[in-house]
C-alpha positions as CSV (number, residue, x, y, z in Angstrom):
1,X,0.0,0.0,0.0
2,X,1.5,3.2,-1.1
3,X,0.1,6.7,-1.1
4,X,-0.4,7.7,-4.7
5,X,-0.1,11.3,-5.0
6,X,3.4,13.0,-6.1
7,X,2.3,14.8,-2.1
8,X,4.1,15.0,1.1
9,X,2.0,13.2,3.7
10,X,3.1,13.3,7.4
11,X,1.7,10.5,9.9
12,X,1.3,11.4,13.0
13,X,-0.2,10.7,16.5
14,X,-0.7,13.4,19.6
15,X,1.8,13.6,22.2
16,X,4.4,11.6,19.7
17,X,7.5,14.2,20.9
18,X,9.4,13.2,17.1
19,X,6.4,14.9,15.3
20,X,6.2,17.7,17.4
21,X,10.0,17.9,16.9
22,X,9.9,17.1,12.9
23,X,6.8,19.7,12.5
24,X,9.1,22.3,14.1
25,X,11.7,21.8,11.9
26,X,9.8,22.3,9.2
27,X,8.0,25.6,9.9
28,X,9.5,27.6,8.0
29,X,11.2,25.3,5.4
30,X,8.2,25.9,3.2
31,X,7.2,22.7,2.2
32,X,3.1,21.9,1.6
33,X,2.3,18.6,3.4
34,X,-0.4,17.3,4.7
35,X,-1.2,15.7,8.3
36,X,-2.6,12.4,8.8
37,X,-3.5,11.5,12.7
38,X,-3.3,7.6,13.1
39,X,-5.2,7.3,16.1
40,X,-8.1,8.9,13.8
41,X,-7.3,7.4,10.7
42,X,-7.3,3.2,10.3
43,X,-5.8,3.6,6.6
44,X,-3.2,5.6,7.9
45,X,-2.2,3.7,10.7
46,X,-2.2,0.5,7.8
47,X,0.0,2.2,5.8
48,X,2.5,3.0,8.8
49,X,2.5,-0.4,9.7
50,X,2.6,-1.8,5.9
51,X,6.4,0.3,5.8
52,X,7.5,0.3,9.3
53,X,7.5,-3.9,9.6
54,X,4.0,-3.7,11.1
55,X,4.8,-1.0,13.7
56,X,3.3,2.1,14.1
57,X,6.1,4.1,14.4
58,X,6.1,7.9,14.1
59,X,6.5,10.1,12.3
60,X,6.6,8.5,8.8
61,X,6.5,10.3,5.9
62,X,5.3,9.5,1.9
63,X,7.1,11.6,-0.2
64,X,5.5,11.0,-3.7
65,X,5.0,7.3,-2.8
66,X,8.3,6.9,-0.7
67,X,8.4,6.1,2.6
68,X,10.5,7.3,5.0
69,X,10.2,6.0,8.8
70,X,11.3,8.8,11.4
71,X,13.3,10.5,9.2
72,X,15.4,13.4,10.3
73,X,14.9,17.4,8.6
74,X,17.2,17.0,5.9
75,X,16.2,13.5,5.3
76,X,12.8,14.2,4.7
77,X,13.8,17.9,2.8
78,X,16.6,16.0,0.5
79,X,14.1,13.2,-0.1
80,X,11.2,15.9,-1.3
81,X,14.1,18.0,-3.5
82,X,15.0,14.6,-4.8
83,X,11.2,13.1,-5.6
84,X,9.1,16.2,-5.4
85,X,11.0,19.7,-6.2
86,X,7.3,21.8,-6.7
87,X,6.5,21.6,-3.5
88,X,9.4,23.5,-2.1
């Protein structure tokens, strides 16, 4: 299961300090993502699970259909200048 838009979409939970920490980094970076909550959403917490060997491990991001499990700032802004460069 894969997300299937050329988006950035962050997974996320409440009181997960590493999205907290993640969506500070990124506050004035610029980048358009979206937020997905999976304690609200069961598709979201699948796909988690379905990249992160069946945890639900936090945050993950899909950068145009790649995954990337926890990933650092740069990680995640190198990985969206690499597969998705219009949405910086």
């Amino acid at each position: 299961m894969a997300e299937k838009d050329d988006g950035v979409v962050m997974y996320w939970r409440p009181g997960c300090p590493y999205c907290m920490n993640l969506r500070l980094g990124l506050l004035f970076s610029r980048l358009r993502y979206t937020r997905r909550n999976i304690w609200r959403d069961q598709d979201a917490a699948a796909f988690v699970r379905s990249v992160a060997d069946g945890n639900e491990t936090v945050p993950t991001v899909s950068v145009a259909g790649h995954a990337l499990v926890n990933p650092s700032r740069r990680q995640l802004l190198d990985a969206v200048r690499e597969r998705a460069p219009h949405l910086l």
